[in-house]
PDB file as gemmi writes it, atoms N, CA and C in Angstrom:
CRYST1    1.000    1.000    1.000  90.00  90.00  90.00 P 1                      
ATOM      1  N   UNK A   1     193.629 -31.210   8.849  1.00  0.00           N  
ATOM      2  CA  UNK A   1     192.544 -30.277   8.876  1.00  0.00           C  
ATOM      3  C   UNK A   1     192.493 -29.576  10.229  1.00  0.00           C  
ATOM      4  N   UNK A   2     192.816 -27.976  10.200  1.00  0.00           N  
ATOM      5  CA  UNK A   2     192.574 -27.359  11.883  1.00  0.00           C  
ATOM      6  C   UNK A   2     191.003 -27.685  12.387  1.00  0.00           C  
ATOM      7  N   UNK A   3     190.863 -27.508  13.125  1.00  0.00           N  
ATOM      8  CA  UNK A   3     189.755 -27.188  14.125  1.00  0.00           C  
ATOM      9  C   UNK A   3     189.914 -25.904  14.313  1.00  0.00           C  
ATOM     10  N   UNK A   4     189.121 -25.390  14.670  1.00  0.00           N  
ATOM     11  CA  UNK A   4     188.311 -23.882  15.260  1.00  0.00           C  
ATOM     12  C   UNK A   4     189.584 -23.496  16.170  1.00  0.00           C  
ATOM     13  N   UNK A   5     190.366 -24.490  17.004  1.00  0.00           N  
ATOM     14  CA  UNK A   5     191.526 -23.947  18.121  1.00  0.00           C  
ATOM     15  C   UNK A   5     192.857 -23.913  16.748  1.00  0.00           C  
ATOM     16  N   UNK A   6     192.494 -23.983  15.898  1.00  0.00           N  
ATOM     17  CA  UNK A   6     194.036 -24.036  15.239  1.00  0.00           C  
ATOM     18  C   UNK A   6     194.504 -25.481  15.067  1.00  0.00           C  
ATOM     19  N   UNK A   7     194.416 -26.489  15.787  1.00  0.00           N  
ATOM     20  CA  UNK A   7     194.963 -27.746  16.329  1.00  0.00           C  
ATOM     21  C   UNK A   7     194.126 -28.691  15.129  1.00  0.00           C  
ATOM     22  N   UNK A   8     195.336 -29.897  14.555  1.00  0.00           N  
ATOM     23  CA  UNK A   8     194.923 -30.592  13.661  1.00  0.00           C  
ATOM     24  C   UNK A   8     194.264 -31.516  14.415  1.00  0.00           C  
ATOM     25  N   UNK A   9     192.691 -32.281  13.390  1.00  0.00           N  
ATOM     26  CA  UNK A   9     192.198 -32.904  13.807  1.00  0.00           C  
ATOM     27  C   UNK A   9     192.518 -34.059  14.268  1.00  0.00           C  
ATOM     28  N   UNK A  10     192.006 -34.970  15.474  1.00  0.00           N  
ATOM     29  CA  UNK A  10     192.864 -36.117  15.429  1.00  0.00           C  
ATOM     30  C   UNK A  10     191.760 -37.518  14.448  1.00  0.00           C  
ATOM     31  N   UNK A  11     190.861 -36.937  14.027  1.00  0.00           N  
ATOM     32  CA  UNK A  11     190.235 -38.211  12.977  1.00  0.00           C  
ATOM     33  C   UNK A  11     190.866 -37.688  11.315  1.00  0.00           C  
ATOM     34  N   UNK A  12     191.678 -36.701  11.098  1.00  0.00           N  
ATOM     35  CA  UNK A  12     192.423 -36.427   9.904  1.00  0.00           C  
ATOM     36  C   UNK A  12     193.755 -37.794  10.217  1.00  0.00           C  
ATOM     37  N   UNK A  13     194.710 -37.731  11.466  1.00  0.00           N  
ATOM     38  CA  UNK A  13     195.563 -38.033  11.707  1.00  0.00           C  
ATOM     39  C   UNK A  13     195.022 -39.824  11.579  1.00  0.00           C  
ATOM     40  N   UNK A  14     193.947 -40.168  12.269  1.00  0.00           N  
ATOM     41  CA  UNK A  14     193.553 -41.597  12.069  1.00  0.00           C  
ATOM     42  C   UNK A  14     193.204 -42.175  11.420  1.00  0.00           C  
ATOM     43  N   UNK A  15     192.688 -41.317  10.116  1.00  0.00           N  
ATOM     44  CA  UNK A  15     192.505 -42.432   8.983  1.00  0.00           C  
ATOM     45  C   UNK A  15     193.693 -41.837   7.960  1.00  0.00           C  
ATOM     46  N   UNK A  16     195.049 -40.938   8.287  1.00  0.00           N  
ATOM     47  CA  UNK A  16     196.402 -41.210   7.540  1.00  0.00           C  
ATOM     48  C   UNK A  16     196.651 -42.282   8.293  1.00  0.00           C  
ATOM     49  N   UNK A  17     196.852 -42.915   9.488  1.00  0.00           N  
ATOM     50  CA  UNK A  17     197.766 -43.734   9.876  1.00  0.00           C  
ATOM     51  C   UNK A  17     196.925 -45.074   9.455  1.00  0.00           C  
ATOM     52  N   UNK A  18     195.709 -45.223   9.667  1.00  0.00           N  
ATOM     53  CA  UNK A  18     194.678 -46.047   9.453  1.00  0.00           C  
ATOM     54  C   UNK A  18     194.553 -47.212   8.232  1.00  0.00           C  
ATOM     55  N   UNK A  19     195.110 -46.749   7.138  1.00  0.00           N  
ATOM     56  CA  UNK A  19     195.752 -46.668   5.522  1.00  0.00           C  
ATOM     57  C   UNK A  19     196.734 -47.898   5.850  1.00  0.00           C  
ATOM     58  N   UNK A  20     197.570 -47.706   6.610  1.00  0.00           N  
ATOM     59  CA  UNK A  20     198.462 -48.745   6.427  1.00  0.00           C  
ATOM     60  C   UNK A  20     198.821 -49.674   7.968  1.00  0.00           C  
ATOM     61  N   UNK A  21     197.950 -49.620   8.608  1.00  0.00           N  
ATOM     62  CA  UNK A  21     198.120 -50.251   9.904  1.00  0.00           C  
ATOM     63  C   UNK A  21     197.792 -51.668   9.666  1.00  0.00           C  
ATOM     64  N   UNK A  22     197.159 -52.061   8.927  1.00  0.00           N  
ATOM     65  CA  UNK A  22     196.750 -53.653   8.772  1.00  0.00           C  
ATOM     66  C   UNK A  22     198.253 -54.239   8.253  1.00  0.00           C  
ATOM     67  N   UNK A  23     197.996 -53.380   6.732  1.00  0.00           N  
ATOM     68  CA  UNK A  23     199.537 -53.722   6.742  1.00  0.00           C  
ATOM     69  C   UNK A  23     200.793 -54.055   7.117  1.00  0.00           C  
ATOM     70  N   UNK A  24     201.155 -52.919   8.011  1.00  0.00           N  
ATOM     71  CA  UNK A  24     201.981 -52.891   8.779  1.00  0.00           C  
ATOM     72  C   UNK A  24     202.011 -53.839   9.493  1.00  0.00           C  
ATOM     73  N   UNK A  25     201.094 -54.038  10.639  1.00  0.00           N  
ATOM     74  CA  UNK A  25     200.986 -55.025  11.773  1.00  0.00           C  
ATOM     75  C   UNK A  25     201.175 -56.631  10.752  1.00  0.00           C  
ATOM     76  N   UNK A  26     200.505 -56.649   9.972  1.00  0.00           N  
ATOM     77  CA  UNK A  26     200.571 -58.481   8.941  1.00  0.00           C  
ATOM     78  C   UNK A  26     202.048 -58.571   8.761  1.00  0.00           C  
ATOM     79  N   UNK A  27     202.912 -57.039   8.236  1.00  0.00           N  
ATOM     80  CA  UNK A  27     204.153 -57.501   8.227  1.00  0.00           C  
ATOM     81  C   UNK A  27     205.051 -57.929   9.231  1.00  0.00           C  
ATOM     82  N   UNK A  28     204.331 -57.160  10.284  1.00  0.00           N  
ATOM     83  CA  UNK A  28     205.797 -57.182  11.981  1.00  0.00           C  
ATOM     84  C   UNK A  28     205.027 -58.653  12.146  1.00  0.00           C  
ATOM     85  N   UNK A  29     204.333 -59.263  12.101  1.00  0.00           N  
ATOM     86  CA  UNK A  29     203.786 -60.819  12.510  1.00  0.00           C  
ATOM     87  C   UNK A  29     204.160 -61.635  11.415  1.00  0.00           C  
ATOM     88  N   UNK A  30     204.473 -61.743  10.286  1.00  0.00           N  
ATOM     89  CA  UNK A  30     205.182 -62.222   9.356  1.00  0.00           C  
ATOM     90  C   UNK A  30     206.831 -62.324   9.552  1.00  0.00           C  
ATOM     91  N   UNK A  31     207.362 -61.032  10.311  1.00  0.00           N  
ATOM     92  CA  UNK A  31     208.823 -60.968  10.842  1.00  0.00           C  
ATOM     93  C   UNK A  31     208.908 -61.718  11.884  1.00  0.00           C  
ATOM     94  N   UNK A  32     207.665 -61.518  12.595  1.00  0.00           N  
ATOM     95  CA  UNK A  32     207.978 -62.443  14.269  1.00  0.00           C  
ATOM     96  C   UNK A  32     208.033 -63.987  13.836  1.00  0.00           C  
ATOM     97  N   UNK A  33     207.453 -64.425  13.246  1.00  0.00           N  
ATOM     98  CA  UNK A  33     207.034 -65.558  12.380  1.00  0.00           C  
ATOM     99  C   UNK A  33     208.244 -65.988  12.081  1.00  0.00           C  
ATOM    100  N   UNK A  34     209.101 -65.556  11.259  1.00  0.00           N  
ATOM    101  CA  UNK A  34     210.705 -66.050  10.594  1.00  0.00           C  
ATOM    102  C   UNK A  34     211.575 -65.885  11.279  1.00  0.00           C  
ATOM    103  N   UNK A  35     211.709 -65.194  12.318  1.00  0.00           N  
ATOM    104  CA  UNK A  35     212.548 -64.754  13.176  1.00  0.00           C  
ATOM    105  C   UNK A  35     211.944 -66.051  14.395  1.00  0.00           C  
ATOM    106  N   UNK A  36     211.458 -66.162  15.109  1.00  0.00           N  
ATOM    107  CA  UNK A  36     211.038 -67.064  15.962  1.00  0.00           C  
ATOM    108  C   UNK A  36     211.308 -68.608  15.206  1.00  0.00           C  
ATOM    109  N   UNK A  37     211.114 -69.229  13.588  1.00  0.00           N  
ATOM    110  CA  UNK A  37     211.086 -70.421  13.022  1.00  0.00           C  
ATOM    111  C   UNK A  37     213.042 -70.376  13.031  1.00  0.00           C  
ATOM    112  N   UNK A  38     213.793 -69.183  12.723  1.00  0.00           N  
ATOM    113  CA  UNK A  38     215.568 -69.181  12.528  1.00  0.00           C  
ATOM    114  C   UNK A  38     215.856 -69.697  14.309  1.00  0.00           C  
ATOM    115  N   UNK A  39     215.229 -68.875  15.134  1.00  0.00           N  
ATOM    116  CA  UNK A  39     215.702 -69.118  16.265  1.00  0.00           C  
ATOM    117  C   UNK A  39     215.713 -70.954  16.523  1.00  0.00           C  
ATOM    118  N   UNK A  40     214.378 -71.082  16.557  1.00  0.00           N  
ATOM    119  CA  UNK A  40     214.263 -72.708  17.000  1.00  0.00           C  
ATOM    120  C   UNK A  40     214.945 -73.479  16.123  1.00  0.00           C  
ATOM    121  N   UNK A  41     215.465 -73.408  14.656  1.00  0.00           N  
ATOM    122  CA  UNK A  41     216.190 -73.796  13.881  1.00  0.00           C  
ATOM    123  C   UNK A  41     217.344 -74.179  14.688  1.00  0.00           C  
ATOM    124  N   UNK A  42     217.445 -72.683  14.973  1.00  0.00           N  
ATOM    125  CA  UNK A  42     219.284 -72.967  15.138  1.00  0.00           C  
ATOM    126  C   UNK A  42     219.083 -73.468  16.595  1.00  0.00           C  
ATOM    127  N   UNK A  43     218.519 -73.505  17.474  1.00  0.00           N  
ATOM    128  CA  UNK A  43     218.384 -74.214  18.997  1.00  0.00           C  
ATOM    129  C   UNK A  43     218.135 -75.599  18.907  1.00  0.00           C  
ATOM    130  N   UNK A  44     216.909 -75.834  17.692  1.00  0.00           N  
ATOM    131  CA  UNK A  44     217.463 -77.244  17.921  1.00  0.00           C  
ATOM    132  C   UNK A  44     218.851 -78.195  17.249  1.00  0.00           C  
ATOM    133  N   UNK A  45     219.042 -77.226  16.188  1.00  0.00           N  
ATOM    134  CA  UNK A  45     220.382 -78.090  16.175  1.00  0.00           C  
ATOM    135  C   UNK A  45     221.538 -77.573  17.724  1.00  0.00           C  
ATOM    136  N   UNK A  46     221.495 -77.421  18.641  1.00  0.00           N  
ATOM    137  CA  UNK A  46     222.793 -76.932  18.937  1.00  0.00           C  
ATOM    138  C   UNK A  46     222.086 -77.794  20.385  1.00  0.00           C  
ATOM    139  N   UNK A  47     221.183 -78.382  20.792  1.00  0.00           N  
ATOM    140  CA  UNK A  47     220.741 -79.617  21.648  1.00  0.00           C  
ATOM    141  C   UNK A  47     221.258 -80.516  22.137  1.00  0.00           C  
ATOM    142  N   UNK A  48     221.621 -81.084  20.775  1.00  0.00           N  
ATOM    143  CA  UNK A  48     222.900 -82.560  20.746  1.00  0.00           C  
ATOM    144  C   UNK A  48     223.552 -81.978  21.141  1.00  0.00           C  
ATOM    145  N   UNK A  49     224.355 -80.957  20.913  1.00  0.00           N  
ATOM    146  CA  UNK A  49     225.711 -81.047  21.228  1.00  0.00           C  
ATOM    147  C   UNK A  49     226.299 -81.129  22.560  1.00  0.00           C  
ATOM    148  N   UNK A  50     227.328 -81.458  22.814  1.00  0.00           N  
ATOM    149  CA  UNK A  50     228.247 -81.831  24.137  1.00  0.00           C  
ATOM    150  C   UNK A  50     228.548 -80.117  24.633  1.00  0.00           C  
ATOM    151  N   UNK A  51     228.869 -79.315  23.622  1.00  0.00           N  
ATOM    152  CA  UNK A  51     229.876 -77.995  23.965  1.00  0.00           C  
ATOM    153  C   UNK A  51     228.447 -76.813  24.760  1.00  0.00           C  
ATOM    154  N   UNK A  52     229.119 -76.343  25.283  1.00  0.00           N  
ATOM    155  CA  UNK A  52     227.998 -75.435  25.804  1.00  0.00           C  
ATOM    156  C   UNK A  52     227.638 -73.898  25.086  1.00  0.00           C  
ATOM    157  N   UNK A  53     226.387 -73.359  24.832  1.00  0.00           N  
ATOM    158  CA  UNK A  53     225.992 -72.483  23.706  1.00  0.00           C  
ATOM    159  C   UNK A  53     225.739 -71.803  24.730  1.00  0.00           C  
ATOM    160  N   UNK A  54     225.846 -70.013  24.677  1.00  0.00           N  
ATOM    161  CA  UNK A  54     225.632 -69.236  25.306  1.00  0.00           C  
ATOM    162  C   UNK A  54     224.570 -68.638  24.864  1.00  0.00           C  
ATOM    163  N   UNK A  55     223.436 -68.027  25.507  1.00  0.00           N  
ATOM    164  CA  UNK A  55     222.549 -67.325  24.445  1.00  0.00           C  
ATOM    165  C   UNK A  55     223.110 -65.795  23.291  1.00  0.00           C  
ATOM    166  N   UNK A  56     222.435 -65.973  22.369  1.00  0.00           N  
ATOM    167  CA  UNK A  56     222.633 -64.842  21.738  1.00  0.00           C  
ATOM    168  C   UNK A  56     221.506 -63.649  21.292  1.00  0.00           C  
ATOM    169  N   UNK A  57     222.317 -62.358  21.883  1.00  0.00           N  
ATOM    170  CA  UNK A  57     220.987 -61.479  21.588  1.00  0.00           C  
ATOM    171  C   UNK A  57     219.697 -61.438  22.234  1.00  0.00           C  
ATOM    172  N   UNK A  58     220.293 -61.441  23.666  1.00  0.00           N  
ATOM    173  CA  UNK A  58     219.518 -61.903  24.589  1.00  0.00           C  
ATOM    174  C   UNK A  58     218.433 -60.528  24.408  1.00  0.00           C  
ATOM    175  N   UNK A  59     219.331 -59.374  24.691  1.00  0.00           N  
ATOM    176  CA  UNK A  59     218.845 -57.663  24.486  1.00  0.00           C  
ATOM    177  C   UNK A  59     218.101 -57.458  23.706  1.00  0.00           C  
ATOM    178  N   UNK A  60     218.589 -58.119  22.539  1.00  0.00           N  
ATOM    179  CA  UNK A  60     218.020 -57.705  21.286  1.00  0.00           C  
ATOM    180  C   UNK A  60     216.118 -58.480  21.629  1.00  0.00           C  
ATOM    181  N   UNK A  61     215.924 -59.437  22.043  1.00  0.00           N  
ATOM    182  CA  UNK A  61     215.284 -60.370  22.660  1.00  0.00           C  
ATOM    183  C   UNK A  61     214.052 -59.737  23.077  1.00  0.00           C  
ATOM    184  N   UNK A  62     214.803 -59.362  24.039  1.00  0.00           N  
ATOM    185  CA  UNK A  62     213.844 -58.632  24.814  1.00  0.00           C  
ATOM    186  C   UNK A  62     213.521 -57.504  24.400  1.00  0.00           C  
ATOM    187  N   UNK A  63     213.830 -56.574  23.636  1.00  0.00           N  
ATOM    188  CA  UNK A  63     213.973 -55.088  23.323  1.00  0.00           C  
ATOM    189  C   UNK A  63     212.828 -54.996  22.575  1.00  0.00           C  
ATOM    190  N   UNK A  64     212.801 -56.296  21.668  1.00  0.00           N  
ATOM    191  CA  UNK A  64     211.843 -56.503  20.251  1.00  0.00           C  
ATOM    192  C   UNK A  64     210.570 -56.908  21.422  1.00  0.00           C  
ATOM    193  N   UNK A  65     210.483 -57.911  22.116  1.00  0.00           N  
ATOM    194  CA  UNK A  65     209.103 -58.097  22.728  1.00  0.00           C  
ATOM    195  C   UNK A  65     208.523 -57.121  23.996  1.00  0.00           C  
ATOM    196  N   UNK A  66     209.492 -56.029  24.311  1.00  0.00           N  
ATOM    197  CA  UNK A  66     209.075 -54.607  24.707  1.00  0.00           C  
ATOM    198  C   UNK A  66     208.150 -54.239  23.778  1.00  0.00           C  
ATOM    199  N   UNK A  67     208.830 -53.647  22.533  1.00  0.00           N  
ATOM    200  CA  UNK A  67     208.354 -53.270  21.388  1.00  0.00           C  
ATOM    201  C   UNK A  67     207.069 -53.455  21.302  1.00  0.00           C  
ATOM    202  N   UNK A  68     206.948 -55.043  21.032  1.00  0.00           N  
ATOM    203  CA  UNK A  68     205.706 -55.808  21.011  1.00  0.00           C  
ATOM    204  C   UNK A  68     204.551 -55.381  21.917  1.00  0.00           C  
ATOM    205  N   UNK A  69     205.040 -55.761  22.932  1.00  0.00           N  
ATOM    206  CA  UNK A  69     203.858 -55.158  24.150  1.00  0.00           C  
ATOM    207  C   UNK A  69     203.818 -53.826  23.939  1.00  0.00           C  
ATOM    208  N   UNK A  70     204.425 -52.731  23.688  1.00  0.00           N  
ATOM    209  CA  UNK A  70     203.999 -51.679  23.504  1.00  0.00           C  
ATOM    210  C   UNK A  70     202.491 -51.738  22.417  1.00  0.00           C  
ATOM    211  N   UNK A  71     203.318 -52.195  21.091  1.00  0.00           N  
ATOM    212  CA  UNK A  71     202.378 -51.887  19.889  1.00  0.00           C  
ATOM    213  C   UNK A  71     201.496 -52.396  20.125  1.00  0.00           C  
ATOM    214  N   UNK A  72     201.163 -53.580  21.262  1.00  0.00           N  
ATOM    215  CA  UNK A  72     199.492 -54.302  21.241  1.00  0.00           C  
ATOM    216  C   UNK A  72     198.939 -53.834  21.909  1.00  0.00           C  
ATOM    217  N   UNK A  73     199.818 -53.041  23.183  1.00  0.00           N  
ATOM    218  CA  UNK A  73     198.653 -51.898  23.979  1.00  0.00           C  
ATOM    219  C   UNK A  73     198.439 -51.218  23.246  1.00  0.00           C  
ATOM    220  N   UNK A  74     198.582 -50.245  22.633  1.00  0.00           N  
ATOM    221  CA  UNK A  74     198.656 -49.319  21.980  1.00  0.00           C  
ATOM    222  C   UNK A  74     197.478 -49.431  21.158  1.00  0.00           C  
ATOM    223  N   UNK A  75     197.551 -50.348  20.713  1.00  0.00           N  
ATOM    224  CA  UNK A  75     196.456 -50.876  19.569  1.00  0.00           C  
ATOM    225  C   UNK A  75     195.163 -51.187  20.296  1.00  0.00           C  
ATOM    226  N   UNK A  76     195.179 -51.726  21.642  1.00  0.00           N  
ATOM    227  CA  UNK A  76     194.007 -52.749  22.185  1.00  0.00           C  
ATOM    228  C   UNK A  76     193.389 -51.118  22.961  1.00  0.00           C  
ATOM    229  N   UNK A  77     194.162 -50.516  23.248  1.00  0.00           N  
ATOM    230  CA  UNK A  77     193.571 -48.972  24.051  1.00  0.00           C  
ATOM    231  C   UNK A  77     192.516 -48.377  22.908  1.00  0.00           C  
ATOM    232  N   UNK A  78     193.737 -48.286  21.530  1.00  0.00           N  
ATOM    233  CA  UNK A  78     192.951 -47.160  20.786  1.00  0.00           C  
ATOM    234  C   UNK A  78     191.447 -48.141  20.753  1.00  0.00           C  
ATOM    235  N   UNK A  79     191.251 -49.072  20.227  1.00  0.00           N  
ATOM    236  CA  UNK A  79     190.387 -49.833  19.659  1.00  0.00           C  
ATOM    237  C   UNK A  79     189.160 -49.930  21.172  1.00  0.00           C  
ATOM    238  N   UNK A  80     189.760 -49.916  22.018  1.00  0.00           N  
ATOM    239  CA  UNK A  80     188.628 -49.759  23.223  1.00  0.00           C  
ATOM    240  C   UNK A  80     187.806 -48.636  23.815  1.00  0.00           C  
ATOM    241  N   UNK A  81     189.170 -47.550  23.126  1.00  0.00           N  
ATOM    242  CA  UNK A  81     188.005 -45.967  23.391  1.00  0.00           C  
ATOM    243  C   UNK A  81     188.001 -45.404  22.108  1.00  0.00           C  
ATOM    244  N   UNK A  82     187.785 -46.131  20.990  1.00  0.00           N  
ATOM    245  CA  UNK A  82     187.336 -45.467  20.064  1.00  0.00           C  
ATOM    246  C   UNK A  82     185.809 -45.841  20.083  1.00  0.00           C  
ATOM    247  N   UNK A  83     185.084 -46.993  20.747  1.00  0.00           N  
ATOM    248  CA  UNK A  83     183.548 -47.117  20.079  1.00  0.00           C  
ATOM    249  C   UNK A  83     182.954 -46.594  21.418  1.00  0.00           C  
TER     250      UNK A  83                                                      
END                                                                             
C-alpha cells in the first residue's frame, strides 16, 4: 500500500512477513535441535577412541551461529521499538 510519498507502507510489509515468522523461527529451532543432537551423537562416539578426530565444518559452525545472532537481534530490536 503507497503512502502519500509514493513509498510502500512499512505495517503492509509487517504483517506479510508477520504470517509466517512464528513459523519460520519454530522451524530454524527444530533444525538447531537435530543438528546440535547428530553433532553430540557423532562426538560422543569418537571419545573412546585412541585415533585423533579433527573437527569438521568448523566454518560451516560458525557461519550458522552468525546467522543466529543476526536473526535474534533482528528480532529482539524489531520487538523493542515496535511498542
Amino acid at each position: 500500500m503507497p503512502d502519500s510519498g509514493g513509498r510502500l507502507s512499512i505495517d503492509g510489509l509487517v504483517r506479510a512477513i508477520g504470517r509466517y515468522d512464528r513459523i519460520a523461527l519454530a522451524v530454524l529451532g527444530m533444525a538447531v535441535v537435530i543438528i546440535a543432537a547428530a553433532r553430540f551423537v557423532r562426538i560422543r562416539s569418537q571419545l573412546g577412541d585412541a585415533e585423533v578426530h579433527w573437527g569438521m565444518n568448523v566454518q560451516l559452525g560458525v557461519t550458522f551461529s552468525g546467522a543466529l545472532v543476526l536473526i535474534v537481534t533482528t528480532v529482539a530490536a524489531y520487538l523493542a521499538l515496535a511498542r
